[in-house]
Biopython code that builds the backbone (N, CA, C, O; Angstrom):
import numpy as np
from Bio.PDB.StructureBuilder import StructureBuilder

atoms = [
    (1, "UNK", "N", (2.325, -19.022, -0.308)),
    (1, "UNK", "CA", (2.402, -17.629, -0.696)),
    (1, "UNK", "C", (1.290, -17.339, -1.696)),
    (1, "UNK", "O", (1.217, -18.088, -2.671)),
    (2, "UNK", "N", (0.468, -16.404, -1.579)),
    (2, "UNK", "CA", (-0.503, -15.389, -2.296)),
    (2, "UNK", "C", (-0.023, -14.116, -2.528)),
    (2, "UNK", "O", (0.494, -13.298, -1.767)),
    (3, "UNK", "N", (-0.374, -14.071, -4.131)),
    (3, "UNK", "CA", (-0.185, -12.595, -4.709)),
    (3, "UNK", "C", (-1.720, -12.143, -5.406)),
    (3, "UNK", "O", (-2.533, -12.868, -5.980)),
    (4, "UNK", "N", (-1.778, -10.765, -5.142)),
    (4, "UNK", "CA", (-2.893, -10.290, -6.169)),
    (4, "UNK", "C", (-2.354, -9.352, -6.657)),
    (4, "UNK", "O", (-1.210, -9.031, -6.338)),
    (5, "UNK", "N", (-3.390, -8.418, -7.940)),
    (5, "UNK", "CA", (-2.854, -7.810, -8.731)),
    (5, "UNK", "C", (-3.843, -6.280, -8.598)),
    (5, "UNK", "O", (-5.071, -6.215, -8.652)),
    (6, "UNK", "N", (-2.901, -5.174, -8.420)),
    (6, "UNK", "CA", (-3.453, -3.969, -7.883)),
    (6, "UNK", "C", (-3.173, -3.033, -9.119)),
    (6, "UNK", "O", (-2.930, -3.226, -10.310)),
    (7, "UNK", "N", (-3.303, -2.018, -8.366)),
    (7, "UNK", "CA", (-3.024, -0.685, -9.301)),
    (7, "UNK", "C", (-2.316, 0.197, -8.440)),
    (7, "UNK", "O", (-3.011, 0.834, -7.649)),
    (8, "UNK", "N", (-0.811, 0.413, -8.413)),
    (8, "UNK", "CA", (-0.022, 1.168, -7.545)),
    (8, "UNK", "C", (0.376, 2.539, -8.523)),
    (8, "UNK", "O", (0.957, 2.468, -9.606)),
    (9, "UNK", "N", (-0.063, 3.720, -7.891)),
    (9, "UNK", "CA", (0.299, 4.847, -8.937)),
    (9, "UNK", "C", (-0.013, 5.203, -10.449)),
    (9, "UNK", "O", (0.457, 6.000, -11.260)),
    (10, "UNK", "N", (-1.140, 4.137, -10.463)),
    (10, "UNK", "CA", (-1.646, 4.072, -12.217)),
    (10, "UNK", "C", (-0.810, 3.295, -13.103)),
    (10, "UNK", "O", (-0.737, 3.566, -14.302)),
    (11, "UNK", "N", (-0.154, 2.306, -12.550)),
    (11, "UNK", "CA", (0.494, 0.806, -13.030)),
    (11, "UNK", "C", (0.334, -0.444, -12.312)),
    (11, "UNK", "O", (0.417, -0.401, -11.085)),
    (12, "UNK", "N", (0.114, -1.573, -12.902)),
    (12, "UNK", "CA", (-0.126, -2.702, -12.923)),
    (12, "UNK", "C", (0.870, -3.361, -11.717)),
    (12, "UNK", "O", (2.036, -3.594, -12.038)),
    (13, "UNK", "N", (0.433, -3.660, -10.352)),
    (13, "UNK", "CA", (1.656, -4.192, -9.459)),
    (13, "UNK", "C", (0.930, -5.601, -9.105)),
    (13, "UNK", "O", (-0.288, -5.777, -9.076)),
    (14, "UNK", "N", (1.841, -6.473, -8.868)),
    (14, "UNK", "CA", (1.569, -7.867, -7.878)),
    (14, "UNK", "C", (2.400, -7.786, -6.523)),
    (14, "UNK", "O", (3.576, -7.847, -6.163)),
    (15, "UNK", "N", (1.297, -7.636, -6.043)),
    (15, "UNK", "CA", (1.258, -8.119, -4.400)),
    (15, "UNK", "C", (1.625, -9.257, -3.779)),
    (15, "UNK", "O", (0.720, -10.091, -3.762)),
    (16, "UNK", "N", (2.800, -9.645, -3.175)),
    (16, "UNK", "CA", (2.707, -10.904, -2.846)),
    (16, "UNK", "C", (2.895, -10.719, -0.991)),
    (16, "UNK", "O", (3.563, -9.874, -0.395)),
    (17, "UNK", "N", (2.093, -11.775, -0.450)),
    (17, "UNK", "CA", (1.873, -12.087, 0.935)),
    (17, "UNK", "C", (2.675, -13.775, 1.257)),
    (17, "UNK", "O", (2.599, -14.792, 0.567)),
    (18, "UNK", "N", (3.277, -13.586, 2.313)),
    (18, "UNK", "CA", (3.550, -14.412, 2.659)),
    (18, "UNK", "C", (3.005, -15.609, 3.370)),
    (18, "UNK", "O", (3.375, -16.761, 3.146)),
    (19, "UNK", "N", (1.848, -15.154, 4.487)),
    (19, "UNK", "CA", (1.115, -15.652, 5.222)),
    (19, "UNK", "C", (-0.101, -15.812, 4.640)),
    (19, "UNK", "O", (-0.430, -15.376, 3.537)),
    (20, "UNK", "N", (-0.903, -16.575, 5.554)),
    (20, "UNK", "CA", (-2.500, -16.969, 4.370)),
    (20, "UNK", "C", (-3.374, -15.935, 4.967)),
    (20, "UNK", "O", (-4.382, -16.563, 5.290)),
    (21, "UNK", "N", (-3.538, -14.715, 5.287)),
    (21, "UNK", "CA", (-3.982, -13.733, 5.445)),
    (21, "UNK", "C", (-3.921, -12.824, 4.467)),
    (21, "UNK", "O", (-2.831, -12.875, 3.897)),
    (22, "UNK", "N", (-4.982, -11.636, 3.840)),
    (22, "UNK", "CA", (-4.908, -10.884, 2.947)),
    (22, "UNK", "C", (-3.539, -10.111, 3.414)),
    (22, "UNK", "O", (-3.039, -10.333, 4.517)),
    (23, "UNK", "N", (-2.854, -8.977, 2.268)),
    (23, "UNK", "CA", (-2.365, -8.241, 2.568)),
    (23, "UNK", "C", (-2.632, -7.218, 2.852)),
    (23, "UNK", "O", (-3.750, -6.887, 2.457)),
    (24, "UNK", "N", (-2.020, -6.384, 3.476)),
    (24, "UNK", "CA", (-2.215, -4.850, 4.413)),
    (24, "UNK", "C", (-1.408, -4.201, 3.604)),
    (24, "UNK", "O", (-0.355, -4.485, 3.033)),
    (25, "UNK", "N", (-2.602, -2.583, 3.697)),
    (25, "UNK", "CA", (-1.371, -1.854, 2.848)),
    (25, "UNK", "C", (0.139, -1.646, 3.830)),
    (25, "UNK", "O", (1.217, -1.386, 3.296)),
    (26, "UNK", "N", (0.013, -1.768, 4.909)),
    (26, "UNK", "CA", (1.368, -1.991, 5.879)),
    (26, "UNK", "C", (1.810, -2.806, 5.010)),
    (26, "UNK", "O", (2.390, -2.165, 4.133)),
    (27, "UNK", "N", (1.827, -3.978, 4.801)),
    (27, "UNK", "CA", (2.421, -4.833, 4.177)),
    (27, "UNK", "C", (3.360, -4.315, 2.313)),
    (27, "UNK", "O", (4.393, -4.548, 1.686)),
    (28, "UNK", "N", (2.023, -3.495, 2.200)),
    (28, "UNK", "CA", (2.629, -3.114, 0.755)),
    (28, "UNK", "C", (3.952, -1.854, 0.593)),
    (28, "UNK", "O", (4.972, -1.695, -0.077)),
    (29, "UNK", "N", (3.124, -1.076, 1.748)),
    (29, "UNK", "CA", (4.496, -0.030, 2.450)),
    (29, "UNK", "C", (5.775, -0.140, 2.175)),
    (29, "UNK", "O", (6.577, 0.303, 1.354)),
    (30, "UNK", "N", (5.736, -1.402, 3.790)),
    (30, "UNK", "CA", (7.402, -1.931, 3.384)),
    (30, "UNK", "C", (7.979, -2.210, 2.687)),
    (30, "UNK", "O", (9.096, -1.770, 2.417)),
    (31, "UNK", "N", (6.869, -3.762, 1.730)),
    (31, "UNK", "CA", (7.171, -4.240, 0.171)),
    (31, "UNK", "C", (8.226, -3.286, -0.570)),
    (31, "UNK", "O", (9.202, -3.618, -1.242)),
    (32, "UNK", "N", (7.837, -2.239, -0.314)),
    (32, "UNK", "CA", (8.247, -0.887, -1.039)),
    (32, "UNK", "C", (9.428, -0.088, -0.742)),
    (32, "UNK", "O", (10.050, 0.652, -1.504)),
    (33, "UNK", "N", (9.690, -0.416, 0.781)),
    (33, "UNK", "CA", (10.504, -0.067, 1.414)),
    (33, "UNK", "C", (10.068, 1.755, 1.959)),
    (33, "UNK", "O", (10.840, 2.677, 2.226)),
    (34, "UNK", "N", (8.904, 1.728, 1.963)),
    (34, "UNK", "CA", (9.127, 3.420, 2.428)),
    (34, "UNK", "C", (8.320, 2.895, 3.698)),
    (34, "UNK", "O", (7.118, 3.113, 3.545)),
    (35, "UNK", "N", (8.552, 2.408, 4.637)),
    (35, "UNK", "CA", (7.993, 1.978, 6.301)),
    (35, "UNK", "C", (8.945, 3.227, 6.793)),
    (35, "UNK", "O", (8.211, 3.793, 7.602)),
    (36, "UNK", "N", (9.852, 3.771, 6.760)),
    (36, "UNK", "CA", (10.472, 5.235, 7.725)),
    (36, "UNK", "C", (10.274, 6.499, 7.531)),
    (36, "UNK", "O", (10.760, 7.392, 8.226)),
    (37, "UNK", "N", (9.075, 6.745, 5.951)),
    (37, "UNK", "CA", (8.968, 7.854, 5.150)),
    (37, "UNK", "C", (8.125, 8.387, 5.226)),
    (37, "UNK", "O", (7.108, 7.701, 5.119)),
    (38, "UNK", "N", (7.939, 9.690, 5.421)),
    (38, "UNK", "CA", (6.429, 10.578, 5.700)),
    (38, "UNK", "C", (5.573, 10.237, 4.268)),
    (38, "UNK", "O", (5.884, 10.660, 3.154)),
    (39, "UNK", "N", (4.760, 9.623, 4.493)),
    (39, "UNK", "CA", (3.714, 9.136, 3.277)),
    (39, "UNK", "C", (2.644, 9.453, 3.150)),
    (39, "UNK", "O", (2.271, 10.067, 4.150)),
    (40, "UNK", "N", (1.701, 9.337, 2.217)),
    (40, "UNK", "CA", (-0.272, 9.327, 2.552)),
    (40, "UNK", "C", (-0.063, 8.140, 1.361)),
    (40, "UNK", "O", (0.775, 7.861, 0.503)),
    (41, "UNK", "N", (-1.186, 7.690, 1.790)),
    (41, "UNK", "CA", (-1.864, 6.596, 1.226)),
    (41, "UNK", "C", (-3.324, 6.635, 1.035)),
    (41, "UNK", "O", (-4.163, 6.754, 1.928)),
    (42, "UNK", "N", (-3.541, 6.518, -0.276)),
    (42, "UNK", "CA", (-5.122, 6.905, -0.822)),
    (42, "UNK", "C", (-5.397, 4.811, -1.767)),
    (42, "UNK", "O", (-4.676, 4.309, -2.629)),
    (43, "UNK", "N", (-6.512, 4.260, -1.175)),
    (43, "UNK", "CA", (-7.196, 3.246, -1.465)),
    (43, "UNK", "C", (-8.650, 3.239, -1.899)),
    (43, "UNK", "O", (-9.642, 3.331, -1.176)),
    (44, "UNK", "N", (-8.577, 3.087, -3.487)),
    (44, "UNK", "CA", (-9.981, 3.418, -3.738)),
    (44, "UNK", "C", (-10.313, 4.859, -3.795)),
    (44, "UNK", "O", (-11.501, 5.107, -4.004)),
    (45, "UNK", "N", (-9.653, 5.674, -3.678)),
    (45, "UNK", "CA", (-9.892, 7.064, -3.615)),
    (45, "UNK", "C", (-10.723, 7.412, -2.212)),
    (45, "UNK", "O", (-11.663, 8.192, -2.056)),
    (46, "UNK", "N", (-10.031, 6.542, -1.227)),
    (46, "UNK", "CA", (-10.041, 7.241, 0.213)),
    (46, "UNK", "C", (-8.507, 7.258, 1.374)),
    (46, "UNK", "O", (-7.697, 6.368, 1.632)),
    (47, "UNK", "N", (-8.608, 8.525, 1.798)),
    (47, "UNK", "CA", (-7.265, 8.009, 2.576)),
    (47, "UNK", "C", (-7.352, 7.440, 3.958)),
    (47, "UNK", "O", (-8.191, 7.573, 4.849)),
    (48, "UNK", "N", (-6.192, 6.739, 3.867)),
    (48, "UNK", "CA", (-5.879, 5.707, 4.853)),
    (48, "UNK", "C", (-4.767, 6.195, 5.745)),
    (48, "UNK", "O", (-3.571, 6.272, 5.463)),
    (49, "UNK", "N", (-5.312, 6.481, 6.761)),
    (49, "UNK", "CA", (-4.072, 7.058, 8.125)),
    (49, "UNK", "C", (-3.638, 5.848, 8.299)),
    (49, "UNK", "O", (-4.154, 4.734, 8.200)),
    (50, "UNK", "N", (-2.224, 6.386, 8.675)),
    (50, "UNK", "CA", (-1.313, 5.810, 8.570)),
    (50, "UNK", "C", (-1.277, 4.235, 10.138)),
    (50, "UNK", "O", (-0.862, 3.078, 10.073)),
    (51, "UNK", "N", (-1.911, 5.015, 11.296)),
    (51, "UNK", "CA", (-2.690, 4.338, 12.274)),
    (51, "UNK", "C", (-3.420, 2.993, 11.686)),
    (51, "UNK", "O", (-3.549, 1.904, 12.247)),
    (52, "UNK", "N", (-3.937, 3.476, 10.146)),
    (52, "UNK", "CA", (-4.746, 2.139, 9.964)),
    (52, "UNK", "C", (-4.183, 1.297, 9.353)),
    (52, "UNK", "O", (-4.588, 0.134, 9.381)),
    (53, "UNK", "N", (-2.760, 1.791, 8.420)),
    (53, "UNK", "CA", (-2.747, 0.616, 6.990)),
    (53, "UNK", "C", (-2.638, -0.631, 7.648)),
    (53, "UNK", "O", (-3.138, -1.544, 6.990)),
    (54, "UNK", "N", (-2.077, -1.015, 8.889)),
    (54, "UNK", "CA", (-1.751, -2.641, 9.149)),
    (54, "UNK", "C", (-3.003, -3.660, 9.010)),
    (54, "UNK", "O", (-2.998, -4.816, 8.589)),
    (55, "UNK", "N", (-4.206, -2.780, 9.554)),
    (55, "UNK", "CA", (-5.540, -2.989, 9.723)),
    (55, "UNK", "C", (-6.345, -2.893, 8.133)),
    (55, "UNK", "O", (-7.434, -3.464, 8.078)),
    (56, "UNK", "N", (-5.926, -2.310, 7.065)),
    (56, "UNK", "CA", (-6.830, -2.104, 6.054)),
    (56, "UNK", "C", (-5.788, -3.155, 5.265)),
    (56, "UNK", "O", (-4.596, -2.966, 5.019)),
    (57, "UNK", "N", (-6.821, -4.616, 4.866)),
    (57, "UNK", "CA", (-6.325, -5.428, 3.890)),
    (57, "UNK", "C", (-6.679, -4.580, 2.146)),
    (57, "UNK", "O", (-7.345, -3.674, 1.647)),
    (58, "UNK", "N", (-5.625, -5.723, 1.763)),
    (58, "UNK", "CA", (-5.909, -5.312, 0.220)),
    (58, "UNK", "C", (-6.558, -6.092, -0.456)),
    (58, "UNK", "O", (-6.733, -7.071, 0.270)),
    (59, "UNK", "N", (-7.144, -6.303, -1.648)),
    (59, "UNK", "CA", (-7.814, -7.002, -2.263)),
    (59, "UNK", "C", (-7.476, -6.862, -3.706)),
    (59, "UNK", "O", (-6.816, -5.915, -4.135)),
    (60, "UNK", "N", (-7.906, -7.750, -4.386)),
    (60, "UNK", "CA", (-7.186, -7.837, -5.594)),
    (60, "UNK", "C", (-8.292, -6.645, -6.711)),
    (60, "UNK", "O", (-9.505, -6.436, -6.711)),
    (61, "UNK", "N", (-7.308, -6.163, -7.437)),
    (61, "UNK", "CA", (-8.005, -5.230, -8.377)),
    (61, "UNK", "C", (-8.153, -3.638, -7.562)),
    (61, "UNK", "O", (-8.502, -2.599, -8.122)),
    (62, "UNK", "N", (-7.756, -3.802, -6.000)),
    (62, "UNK", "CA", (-7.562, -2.229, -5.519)),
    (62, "UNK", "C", (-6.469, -0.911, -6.432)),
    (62, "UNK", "O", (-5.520, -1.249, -7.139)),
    (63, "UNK", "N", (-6.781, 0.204, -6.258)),
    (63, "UNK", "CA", (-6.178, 1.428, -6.797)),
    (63, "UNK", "C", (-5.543, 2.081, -5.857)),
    (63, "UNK", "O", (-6.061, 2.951, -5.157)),
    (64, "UNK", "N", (-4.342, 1.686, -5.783)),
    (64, "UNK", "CA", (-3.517, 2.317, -4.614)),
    (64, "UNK", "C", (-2.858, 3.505, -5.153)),
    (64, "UNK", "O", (-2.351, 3.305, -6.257)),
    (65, "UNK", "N", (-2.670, 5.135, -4.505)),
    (65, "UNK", "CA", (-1.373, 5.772, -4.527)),
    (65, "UNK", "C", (-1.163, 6.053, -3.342)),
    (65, "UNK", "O", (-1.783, 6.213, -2.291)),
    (66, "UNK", "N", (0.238, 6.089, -3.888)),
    (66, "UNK", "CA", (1.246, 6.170, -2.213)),
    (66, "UNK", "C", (2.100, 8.057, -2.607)),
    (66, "UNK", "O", (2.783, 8.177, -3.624)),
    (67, "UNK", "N", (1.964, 8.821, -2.007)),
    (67, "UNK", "CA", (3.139, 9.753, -2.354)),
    (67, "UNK", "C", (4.020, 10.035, -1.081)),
    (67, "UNK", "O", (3.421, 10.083, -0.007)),
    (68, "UNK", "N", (5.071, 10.182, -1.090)),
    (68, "UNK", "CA", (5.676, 10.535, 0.180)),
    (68, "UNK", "C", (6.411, 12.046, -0.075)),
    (68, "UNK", "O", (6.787, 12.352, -1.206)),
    (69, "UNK", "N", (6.589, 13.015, 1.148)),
    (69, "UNK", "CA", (6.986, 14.287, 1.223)),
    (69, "UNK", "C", (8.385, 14.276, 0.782)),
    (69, "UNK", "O", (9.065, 13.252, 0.721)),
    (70, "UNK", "N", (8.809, 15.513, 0.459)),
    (70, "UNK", "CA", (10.116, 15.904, 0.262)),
    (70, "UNK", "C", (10.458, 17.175, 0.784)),
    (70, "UNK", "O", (10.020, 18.284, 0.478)),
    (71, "UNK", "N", (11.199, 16.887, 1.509)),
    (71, "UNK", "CA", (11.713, 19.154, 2.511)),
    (71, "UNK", "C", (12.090, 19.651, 1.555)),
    (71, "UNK", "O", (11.891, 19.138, 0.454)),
    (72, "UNK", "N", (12.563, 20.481, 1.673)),
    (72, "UNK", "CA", (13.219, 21.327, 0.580)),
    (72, "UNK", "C", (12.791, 22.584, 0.956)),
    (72, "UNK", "O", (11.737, 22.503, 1.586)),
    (73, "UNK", "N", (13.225, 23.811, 0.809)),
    (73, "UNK", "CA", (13.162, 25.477, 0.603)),
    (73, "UNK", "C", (13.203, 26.023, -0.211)),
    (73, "UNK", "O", (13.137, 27.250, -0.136)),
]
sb = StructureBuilder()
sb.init_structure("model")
sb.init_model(0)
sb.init_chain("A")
sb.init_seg("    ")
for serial, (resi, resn, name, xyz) in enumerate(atoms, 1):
    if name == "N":
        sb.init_residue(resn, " ", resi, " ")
    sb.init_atom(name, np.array(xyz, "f"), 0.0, 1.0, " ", f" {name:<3s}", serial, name[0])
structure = sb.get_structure()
């Protein structure tokens, strides 16, 4: 197991991967538990469709925010 150390929402997170492959922000998603939740995801201050996160690894010292929608009237 490998962990690195990011920036999730403008706080200090560790990443941990199970496999010897970097992690995906897919990976960090779930970590998180919002894999069923209308989300955006901004890396580095670019966004990442949702098509890509499985495909876009993370690296240590990245600036992740995640926000997800809320309905409401």
């Amino acid at each position: 197991m490998s962990t690195i150390q990011i920036r999730l929402n403008g706080e200090p997170y560790t990443l941990e991967s199970t496999v010897d492959t970097p992690a995906s922000a897919a990976d960090l998603v779930e970590q998180l538990g919002l894999s069923d939740r209308r989300i955006a995801v901004e890396i580095n201050e670019a966004i990442v469709p949702k098509s890509q996160l499985a495909e876009t690894h993370l690296a240590e010292g990245d600036e992740i925010e995640i926000v997800h929608a809320i309905g409401g009237g």
